[in-house]
N, C-alpha and C positions, 0 to 999 in steps of 0.2 A: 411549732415552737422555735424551730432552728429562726426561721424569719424573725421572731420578735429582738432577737438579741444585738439586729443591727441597727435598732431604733438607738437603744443607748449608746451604743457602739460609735453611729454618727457622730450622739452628740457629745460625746468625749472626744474624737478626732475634731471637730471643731471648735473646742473648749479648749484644748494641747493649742490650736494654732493663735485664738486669743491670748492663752498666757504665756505664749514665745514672744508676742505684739510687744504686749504690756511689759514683761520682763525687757524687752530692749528699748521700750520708750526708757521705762528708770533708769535705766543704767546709762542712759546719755542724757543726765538731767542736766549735766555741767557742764554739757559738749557745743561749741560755741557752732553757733548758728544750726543747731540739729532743730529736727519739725520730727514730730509726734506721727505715728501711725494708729490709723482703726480699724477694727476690723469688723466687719457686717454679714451676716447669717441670711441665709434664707431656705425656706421650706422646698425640699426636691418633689419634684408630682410623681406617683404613682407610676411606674412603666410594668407594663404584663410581661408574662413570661411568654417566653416566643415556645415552648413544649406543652401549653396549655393548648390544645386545638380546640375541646369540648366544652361545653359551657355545665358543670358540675352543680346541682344533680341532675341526671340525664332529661331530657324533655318529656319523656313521660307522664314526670311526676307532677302534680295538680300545683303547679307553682307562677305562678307570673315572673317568664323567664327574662325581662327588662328590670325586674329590682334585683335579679342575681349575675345578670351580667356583669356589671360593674366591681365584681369580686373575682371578675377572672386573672387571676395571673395574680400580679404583684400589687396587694390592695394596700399597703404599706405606706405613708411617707417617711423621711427622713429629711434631718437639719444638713446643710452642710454651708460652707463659705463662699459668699457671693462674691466676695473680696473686700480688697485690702485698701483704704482710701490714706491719702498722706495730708494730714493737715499744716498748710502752708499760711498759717494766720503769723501774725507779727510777733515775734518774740522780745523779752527786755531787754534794755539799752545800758551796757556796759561801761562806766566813764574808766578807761585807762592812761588815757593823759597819753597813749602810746602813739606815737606817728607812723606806724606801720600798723596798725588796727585801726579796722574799718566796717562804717554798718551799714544797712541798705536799708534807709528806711520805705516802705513801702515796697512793689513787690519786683519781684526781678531777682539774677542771678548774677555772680561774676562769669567769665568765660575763660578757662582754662586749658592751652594746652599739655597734654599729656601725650604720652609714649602709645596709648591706645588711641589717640585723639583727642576731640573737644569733650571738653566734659564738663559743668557748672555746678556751682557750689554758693551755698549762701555764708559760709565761715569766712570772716574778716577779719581772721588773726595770718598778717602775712609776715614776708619774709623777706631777705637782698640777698640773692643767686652772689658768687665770687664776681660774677661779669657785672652788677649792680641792678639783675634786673628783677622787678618786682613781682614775687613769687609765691605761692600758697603754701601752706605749711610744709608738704610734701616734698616743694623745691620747683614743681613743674610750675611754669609763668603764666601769670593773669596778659590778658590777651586785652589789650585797648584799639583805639580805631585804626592807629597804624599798626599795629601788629605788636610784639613785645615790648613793656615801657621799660626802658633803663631810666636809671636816675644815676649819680654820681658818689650820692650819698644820704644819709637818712635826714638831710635836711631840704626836704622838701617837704612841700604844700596842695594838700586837691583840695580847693572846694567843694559845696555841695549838687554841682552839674556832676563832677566827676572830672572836671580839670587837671592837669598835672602840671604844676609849675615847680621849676626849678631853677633857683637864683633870679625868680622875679620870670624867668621865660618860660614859654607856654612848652611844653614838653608834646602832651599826648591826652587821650580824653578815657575814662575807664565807662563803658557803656555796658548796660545793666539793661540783662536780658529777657523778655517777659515770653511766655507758651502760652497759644488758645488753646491748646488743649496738654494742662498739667498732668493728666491722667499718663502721657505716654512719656512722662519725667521715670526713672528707673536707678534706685539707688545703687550704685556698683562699689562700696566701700569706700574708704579714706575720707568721708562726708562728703563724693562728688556723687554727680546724677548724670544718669545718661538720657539724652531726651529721641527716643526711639520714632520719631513724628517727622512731618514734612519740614523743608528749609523754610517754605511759609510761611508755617506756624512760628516762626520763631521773629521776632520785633524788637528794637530799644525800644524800652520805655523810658518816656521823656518826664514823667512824673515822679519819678522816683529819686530821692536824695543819698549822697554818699556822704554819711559823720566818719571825719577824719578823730582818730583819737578815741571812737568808739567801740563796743564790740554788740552785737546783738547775741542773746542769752538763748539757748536750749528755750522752745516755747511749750514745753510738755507741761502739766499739771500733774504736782508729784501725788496731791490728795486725792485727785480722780482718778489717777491712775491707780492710784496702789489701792483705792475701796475697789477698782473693778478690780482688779488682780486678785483680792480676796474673794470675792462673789464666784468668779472664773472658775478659781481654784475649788471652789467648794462643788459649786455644778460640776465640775471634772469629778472628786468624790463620789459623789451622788451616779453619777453615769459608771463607777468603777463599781460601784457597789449594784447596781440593777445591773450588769452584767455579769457580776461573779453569783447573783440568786439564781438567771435565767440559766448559767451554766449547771447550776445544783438540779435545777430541776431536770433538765433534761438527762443528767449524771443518772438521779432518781429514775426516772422515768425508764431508763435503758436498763438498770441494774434490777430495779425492786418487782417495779409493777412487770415487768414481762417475765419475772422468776414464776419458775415451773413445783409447785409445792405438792410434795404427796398428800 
């Protein structure tokens, strides 16, 4: 009996880790340039018990011990979390008329130095450092092909290459940076990503456009998210409740049925 209880058990630990998901998709619905997470389940196989040596009931018994083997040990499965995918599909286009807001349409990242290193970010809401260089909300400076863009003042122009002109002169170029493999992108807070992968892996992408004046929108879906939040939440119930039975019973079991009556 003790075994049965970690079937529910699983699947409410990975029910808790869906609606962690979900609850933090919502809550950055507003969060400019935030991308949605999912989360994906899959079935654990059966592993035996390594104190099982015998194959139960002993070979004597008139049974065909090839349909009882496969009950040895740990006959069991269990749910748990395959992982976590990040969906990096194109979020809405923000008109702010601002000249330090910026969107990317298509796919790629800005590149930002930080105090930890390079880090990228799809959020195009920036900013002008005191020295006038152009900087993420944080403060730490977007990174172009010469290295830090200063500008003089908030009167200037990038096109959609990612140009930077200033009083008509070519400044510097902001290049937008695309992963073969997005999987080893790793969110570290402040809305930057750490891309834990080879130098490689990492490319401009020359298809992609910079809207000066823009902002790209939180791409979550608040209706899909919040019917799965509720589904989530209920299966989590359900798994609370088939564990608080299986505890009764065995409560039962220890208390009643092995009581000694005159």
């Amino acid at each position: 009996m003790l075994k049965n209880i970690y079937t529910p058990l699983a699947g409410a630990i990975a029910q808790e880790r869906a609606l962690e998901t979900l609850s933090n998709n919502l809550a950055n619905l507003n969060t400019v340039g935030f991308k949605g997470d999912n989360v994906t389940f899959t079935l654990q196989d059966p592993e035996p018990f390594k104190n099982y040596t015998d194959i139960i009931p002993p070979a004597n018994y008139k049974v065909d011990l090839n349909k009882i083997g496969p009950l040895k040990g740990n006959d069991m499965s269990y749910v748990g979390v395959a992982g976590m995918e990040t969906d990096f599909s194109q979020g809405p286009a923000i008109n702010t008329h601002n000249k330090l807001d910026f969107m990317i349409e298509g796919e790629g990242f800005f590149k930002v130095q930080t105090e930890d290193g390079i880090r990228y970010q799809r959020a195009g809401d920036l900013t002008l450092s005191k020295e006038g260089a152009l900087a993420s909300k944080q403060g730490d400076p977007i990174l172009g092909e010469k290295g830090v863009i200063y500008v003089r003042s908030d009167k200037f122009h990038v096109n959609k290459k990612g140009e930077v002109y200033q009083d008509s002169q070519y400044v510097d170029k902001i290049p937008i940076h695309s992963f073969a493999n997005t999987k080893a992108l790793e969110r570290v807070g402040k809305n930057y990503y750490y891309f834990g992968g080879s130098p490689e892996e990492v490319s401009v992408n020359p298809e992609s456009r910079v809207m000066q004046g823009f902002l790209e929108g939180s791409n979550v879906n608040p209706i899909k998210n919040l019917t799965a939040l509720i589904v989530s939440h209920r299966s989590y119930e359900a798994y609370q409740k088939a564990v608080a039975n299986y505890d009764q019973i065995m409560e039962k079991t220890s208390n009643s049925i092995g009581e000694v009556r005159a």
